[in-house]
C-alpha positions as CSV (number, residue, x, y, z in Angstrom):
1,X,137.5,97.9,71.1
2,X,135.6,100.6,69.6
3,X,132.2,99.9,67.9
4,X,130.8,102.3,65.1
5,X,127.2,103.6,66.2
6,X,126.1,102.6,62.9
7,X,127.2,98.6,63.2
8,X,125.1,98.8,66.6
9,X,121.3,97.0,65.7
10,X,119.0,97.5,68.9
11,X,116.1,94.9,67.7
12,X,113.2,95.1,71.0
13,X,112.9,97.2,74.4
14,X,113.1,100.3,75.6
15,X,116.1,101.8,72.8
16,X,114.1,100.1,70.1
17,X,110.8,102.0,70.8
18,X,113.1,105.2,71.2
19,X,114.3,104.6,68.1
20,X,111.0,104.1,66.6
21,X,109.6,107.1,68.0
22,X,112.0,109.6,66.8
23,X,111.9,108.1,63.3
24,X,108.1,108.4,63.0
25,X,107.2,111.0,65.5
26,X,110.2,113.6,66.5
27,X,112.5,114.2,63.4
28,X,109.0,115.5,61.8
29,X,108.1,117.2,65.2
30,X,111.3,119.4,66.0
31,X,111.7,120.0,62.0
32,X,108.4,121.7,61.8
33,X,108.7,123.2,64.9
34,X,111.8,124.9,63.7
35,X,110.8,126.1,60.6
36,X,108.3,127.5,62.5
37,X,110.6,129.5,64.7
38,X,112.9,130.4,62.0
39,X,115.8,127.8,63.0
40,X,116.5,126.7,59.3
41,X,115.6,130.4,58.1
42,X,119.0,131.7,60.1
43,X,120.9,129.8,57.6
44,X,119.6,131.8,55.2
45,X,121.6,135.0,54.9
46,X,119.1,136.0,52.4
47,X,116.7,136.8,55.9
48,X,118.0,140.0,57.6
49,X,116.7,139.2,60.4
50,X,119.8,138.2,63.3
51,X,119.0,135.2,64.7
52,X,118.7,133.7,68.3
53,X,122.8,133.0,69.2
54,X,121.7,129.1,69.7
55,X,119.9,128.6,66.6
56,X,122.9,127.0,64.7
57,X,123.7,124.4,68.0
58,X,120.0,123.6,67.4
59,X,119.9,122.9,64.0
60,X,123.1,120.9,64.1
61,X,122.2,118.7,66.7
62,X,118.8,118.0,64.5
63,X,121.2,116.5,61.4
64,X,123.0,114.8,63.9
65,X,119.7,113.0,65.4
66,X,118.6,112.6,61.8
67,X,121.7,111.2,60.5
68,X,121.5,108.2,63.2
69,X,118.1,107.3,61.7
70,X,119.5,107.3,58.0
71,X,122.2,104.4,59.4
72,X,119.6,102.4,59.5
73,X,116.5,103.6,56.7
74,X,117.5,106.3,54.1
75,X,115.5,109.0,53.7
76,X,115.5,110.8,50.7
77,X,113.0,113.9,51.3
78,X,115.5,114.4,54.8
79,X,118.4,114.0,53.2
80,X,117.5,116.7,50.2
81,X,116.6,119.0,52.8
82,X,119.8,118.6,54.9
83,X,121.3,119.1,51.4
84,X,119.9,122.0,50.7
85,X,120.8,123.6,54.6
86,X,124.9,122.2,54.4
87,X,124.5,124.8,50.7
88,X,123.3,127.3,52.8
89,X,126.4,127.2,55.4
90,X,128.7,126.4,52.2
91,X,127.1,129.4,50.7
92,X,127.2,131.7,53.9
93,X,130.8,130.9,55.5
94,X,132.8,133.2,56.3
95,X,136.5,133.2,53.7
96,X,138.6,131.5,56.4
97,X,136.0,128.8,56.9
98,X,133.8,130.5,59.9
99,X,130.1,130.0,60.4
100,X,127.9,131.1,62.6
101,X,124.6,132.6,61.3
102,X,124.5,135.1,64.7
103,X,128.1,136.2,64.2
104,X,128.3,136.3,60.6
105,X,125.3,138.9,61.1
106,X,127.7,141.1,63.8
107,X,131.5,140.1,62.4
108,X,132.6,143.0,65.1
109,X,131.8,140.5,68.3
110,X,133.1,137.6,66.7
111,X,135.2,135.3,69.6
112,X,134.6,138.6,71.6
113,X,132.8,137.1,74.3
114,X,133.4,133.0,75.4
115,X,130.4,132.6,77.1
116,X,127.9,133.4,73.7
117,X,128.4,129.7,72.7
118,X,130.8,130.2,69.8
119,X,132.7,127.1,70.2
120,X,129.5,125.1,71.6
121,X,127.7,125.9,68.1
122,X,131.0,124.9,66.2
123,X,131.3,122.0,67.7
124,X,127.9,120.7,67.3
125,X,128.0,121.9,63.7
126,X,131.4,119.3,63.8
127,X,129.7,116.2,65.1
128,X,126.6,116.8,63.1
129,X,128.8,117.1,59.9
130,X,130.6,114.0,60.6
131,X,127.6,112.1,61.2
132,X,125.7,112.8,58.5
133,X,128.8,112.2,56.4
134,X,129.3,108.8,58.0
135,X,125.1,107.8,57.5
């Protein structure tokens, strides 16, 4: 039997106060800490600047944390800005569908080398896509 993540109500104990923490403390915490590192900003294609090779994987993985808070509370103010960073990869992709804000930057090493994370950032920017379209 498979149970949906968003069907699943932890209500006291140890998940509960996880919960509770990264809703109030560490969605705020890591967002802030990446705009401060220019995470979001390598979305941007607008910012010459090549980013780190990780950045997407580390964005993606932050919508996917949010989007298992919005299951249970919407957030507006997140959600606008998640909004406004799915544009930016809508915006940015490549003709064929591609993204990857490192790549995208240097199209000649594009799947040149499988160990710069390629597929681990695509797939992260999957499951964080089908989360947030599931919350």
């Amino acid at each position: 039997m498979h149970i949906e993540t968003k069907h699943i109500n932890i209500k006291e104990g140890f998940w509960h106060k996880r919960q509770n923490i990264n809703k109030q403390v560490t969605i705020k915490a890591v967002q802030n800490r990446f705009l401060e590192t220019g995470r979001f900003d390598a979305l941007d294609f607008d910012n010459e600047k090549i980013p780190h090779i990780f950045y997407d994987s580390d964005v993606a993985k932050w919508i996917e944390g949010v989007s298992f808070t919005l299951y249970k509370e919407r957030n507006t103010e997140l959600e606008k800005f998640i909004d406004h960073l799915i544009d930016l990869i809508e915006k940015n992709r490549s003709e064929d569908g591609y993204f990857n804000s490192h790549f995208l930057r240097k199209p000649e090493e594009r799947w040149k080398n499988r160990e710069d994370h390629e597929l681990y950032c695509a797939g992260h920017l999957m499951e964080a896509a089908v989360e947030y379209y599931k919350a």
